[in-house]
N, C-alpha and C positions, 0 to 999 in steps of 0.2 A: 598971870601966866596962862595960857591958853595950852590945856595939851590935846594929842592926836587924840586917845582916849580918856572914856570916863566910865569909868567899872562901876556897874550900879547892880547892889547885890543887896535880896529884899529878905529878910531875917525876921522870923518867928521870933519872940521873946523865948522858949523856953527850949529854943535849938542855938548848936555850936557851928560857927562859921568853920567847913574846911576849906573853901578854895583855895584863901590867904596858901598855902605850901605850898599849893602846886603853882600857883602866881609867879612867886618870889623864886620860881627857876625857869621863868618864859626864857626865851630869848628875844627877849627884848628890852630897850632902854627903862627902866623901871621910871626915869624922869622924865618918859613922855606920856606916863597913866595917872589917874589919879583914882585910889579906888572907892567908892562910895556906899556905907551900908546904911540900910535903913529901916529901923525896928519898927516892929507893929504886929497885929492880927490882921490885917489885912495887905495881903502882895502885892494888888493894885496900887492904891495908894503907897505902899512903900515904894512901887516903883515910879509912879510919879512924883512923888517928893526929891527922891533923887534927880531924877530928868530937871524938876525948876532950879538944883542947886550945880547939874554939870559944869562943869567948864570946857569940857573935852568938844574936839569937830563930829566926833561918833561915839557916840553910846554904845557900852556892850553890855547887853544883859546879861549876866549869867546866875545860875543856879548856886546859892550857899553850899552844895553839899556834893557838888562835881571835883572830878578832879582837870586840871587841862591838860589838856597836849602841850608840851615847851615850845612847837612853834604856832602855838595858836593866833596871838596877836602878831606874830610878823606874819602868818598868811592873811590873815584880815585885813592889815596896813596894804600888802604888796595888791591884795583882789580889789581891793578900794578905789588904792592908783591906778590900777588897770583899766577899771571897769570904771567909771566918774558919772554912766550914765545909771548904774544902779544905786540904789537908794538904802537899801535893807538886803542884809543876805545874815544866812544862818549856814549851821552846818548839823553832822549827827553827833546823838550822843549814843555813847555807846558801851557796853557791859563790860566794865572793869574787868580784868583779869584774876582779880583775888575775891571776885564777889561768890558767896559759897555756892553748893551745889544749887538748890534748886532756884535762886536768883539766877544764875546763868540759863536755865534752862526755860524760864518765864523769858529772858533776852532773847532766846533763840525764835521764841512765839512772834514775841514784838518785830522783832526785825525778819517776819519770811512775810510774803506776800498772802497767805494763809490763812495766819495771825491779825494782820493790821493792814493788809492792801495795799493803796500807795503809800500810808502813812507810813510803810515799812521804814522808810529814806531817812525817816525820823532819827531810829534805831540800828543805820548800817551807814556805810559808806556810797551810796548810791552813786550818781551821773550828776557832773556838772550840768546846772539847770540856771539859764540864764533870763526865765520866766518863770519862775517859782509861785507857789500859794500854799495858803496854811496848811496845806497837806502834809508837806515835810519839813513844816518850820515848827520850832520852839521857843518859850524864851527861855531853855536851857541854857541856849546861846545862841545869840543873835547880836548883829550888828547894825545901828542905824545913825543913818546921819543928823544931825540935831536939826538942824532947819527941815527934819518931814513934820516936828511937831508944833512949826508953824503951820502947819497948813491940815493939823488935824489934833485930836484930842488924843492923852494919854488911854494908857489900860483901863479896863471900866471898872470900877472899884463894887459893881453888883454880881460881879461874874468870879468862882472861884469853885469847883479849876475852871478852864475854860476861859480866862481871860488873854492869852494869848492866841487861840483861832480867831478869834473876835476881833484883835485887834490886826491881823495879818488879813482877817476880810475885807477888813474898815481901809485898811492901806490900798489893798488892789481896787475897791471902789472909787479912790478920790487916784487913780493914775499912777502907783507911787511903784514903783520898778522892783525887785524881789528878787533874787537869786537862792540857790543853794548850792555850796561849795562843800564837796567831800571832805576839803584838808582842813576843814575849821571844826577841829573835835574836843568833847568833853569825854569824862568818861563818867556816867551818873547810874550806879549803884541800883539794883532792880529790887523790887517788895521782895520782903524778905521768907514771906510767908505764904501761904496760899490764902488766907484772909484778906490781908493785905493788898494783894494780888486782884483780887475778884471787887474788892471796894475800891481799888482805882480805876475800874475799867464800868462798874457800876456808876459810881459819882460822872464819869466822863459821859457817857451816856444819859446821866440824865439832866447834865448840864446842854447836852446838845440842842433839845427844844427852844431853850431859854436863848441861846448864844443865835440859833438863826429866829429867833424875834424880832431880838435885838438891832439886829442885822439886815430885819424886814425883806425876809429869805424863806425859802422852804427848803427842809435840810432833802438831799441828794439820796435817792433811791439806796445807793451802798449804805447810807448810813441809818435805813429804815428796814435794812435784811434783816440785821441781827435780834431785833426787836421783834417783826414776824417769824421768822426762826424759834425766839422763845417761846411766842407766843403757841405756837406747833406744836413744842415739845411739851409744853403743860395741857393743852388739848390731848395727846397723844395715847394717853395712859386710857382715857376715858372713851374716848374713840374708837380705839381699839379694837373694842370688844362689839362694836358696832360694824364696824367694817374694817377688816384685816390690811388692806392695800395700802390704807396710809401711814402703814409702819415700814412700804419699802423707799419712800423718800430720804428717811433716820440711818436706812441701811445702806443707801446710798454716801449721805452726807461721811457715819462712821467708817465706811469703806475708802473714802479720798481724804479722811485726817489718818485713819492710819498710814495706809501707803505714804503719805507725805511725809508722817512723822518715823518712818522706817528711812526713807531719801534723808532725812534731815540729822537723824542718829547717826547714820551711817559718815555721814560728812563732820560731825561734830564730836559727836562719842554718844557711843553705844547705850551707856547706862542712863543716858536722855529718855529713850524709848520707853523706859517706865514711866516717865510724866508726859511726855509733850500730848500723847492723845486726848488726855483728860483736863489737858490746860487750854487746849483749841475749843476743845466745847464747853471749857469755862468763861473764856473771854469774850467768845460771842454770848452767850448768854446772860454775861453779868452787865454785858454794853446794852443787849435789849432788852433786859429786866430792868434799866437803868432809864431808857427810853421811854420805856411802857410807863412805870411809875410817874415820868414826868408828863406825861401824857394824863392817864390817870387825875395826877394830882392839878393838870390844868397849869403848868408852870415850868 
C-alpha cells in the first residue's frame, strides 16, 4: 500500500516521542500516513533510514518533540495538489502557548527580525513564499516529495545541528523548487533555560563554517556580523582605555535593542522587558562566539 504520507521521526535513545498526540487528532485520514521512528545518536542517519524504508509520495519530517497543528497534513496535502511544481515546502514552528515564562520570551528573540533576521519566518507565521531557501526552513517540519531523493543524497550524517540548512542548500543547487507555507505549523517548545539557550545559538554558529564547506560556499556577510560583533565586544574592555570612542558603536547597538525590546514588550507583555534586552546580546554573541571558535578551531 502506497500512502500520501510517510512521517519520519528521528528519536534519540534516551528521549520520549511526543508528537504521536498531537498526530492522532490531525484531521486527517490516519490510513493515508504511515508513521516512521527511527532510533539512534545520530538524526541524520536516522532520518535516512527512514527515507529508504518510506512508502509514502511525501515525506514529512517532523520533530519528536513538536506539537502539530490538527490541520497540518490536510494543508500539506491541499499545498501539494496545488502547487505540483514545488518539490519541498516547510512551514514555522512556533512557541507553544503553555511554554513557561522565559521560554516564551527566548520565542519572542527568535521570531523578531532583531533576533534572527530572515530566519525570523522560521519562528512566526511569515508570507507565503513560493521560492524559499534555508533561511526559513526546518526539518522541524518539512515536506518532500520522495523522488527529490532520487536525484540527490539524504541529510549528511557529519553535520549536527546544522544538517537541515545543508541539505535545503544541497536541494536549491541541483534545481529542486522550495516553498514556505505559513499554514503548515508545529508548535516546538523553546530552551528552557538561559544555558540552554546560549548553547543552541553557540553550537549553530559554529556549525556554520562546517555546513558552507560542505556546501563549497562562503557563509554570507549577515552571518559573519555576529561573530565581528563578538569579536568587538571582547576587544572593547581593553580598548577602552585606549581610545574612548569605540565604546559609542556598544552605545549605539544597546540603544536599538532596548527601544526594540520596549516596541516588542509593549506588543507581547510587559514583564518581557526584563529579559529580551539581555537575550538580544546573548544570541548574537553566543552565534559569534560559536563562529569565531570554529574559525579558531579550523573546522
Amino acid at each position: 500500500m502506497q500512502y500520501r504520507f510517510s512521517i519520519i521521526i528521528a528519536l534519540a535513545p534516551e528521549r520520549k516521542i511526543e508528537v504521536l498526540d498531537s498526530l492522532k487528532k490531525s484531521n486527517f485520514d490516519p490510513k493515508k500516513y504511515e508513521v516512521i521512528v527511527e532510533f539512534g545518536l545520530n538524526p541524520s542517519e536516522n532520518r535516512n533510514k527512514g527515507i529508504e524504508k518510506a512508502k509514502g509520495e511525501i515525506l514529512a519530517f517532523i520533530d519528536d518533540d513538536v506539537s502539530v497543528h490538527e490541520d497540518l497534513l490536510k494543508n500539506a496535502d491541499k499545498f501539494l495538489n496545488t502547487h505540483p511544481e514545488i518539490d519541498v515546502v516547510g512551514g514555522p514552528q512556533l512557541t507553544p502557548k503553555n511554554d513557561p515564562f522565559f521560554a516564551k520570551a527566548s520565542g519572542v528573540v527568535l521570531s523578531s527580525f532583531l533576533g534572527t533576521y530572515v530566519m525570523s519566518n522560521r519562528y512566526k507565521r511569515g508570507k507565503l513564499n513560493l521560492n524559499a531557501d534555508e533561511s526559513s526552513m526546518t526539518s522541524a517540519v518539512c515536506f518532500v516529495r520522495k523522488k527529490v531523493f532520487d536525484k540527490i543524497a539524504g541529510f549528511n550524517p557529519l553535520l549536527f545541528p546544522g544538517e537541515d540548512p545543508e541539505l535545503f542548500a544541497r536541494m536549491k543547487d541541483n534545481g529542486i523548487r522550495m516553498a514556505y507555507n505559513p499554514d503548515l505549523i508545529v508548535y516546538h517548545r523553546r530552551r528552557p533555560n538561559y544555558w540552554s539557550f546560549c548553547k543552541q545559538f553557540f553550537l549553530y554558529g559554529k556549525v556554520r563554517i562546517f555546513k558552507e564547506k560542505i556546501n563549497k560556499k562562503q557563509a554570507g556577510l549577515v552571518f559573519f556580523m555576529p561573530s565581528l560583533f563578538s569579536l568587538y565586544v571582547i576587544l572593547l574592555i581593553p580598548l577602552y582605555f585606549v581610545y574612548n570612542p569605540l565604546l559609542i558603536p556598544f552605545l549605539i547597538y544597546t540603544a536599538i535593542v532596548i527601544v526594540y525590546s520596549v516596541f516588542l514588550s509593549i506588543q507581547k507583555n510587559l514583564l518581557y522587558l526584563s529579559l529580551l534586552p539581555f537575550l538580544f546580546l546573548s544570541i548574537h554573541m553566543a552565534y559569534g562566539l560559536g563562529m569565531l571558535y570554529s574559525q579558531i578551531k579550523g573546522k
